[in-house]
N, C-alpha and C positions, 0 to 999 in steps of 0.2 A: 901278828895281831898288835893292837896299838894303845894302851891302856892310857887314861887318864886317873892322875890319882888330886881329891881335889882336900883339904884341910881349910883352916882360916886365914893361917897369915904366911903359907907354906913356908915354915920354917923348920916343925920337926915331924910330923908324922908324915907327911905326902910327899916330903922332899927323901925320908925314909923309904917309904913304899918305892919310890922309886929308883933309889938306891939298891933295894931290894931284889927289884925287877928287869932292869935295865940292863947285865949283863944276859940274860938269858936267850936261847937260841929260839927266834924265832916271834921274840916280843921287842917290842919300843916302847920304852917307859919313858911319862910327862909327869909331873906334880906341878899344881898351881894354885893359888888361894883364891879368896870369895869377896877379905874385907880391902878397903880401899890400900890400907897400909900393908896388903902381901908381899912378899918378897917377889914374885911372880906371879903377878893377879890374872886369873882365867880370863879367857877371850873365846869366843865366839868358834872362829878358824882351830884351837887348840879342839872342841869339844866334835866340832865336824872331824875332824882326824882323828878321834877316838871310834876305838869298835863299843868299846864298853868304858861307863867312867864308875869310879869307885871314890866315893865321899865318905867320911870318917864318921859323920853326922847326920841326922835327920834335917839339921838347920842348912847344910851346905848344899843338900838337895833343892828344900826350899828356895833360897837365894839364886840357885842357879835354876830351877823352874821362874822365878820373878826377874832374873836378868837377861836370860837366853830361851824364852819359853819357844818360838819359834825351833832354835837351832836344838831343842833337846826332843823336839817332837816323837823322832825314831829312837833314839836311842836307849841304851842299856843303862839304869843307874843303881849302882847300888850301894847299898846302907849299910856299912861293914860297923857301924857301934862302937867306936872306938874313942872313947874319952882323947879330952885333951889333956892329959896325967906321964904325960913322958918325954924324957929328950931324944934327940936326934940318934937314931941304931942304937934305943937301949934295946937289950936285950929282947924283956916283956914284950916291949911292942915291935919287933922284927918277928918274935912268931907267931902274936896275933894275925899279924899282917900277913905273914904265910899262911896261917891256918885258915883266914877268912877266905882269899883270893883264890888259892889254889882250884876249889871245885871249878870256878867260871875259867878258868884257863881248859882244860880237859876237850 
């Protein structure tokens, strides 16, 4: 399975999430941002290679419905509600991030 994880400037939550995910048996884990200044700004080809993408924000959904509305037609997106209130594997937010994601893995 191939998870996109998307934040704004993918710096500490998606690049988390994917940290997160990325060893696991039987997943491949991507993080990428939304604003011009991401550290790895999402594309098009990233979101086609996702089974399912998981954005932090109701706003990242947005942006990515307004940039890639085409490429998101089929796809899974989901609104894990996760402030941007954390750094990179803080604790809090590695088991949100578990907690939210695990059901759609199953």
């Amino acid at each position: 399975m191939n998870i996109l994880f998307i934040c704004s400037r993918n710096q500490w939550r998606s690049p988390t999430a994917e940290a997160v995910f990325k060893n696991r048996q039987g997943i491949q884990a991507r993080s990428a941002g939304t604003e011009p200044s991401a550290r790895i700004k999402v594309t098009a080809a990233m979101i086609v290679w996702a089974d399912i993408v998981f954005v932090m924000e109701k706003k990242h959904k947005q942006r990515l419905l307004e940039n890639h509305r085409d490429t998101c037609n089929d796809k899974q997106i989901v609104v894990l509600d996760i402030p941007d209130e954390y750094q990179y594997m803080d604790k809090e937010l590695v088991e949100m991030i578990r907690a939210s994601v695990a059901p759609y893995l199953q």
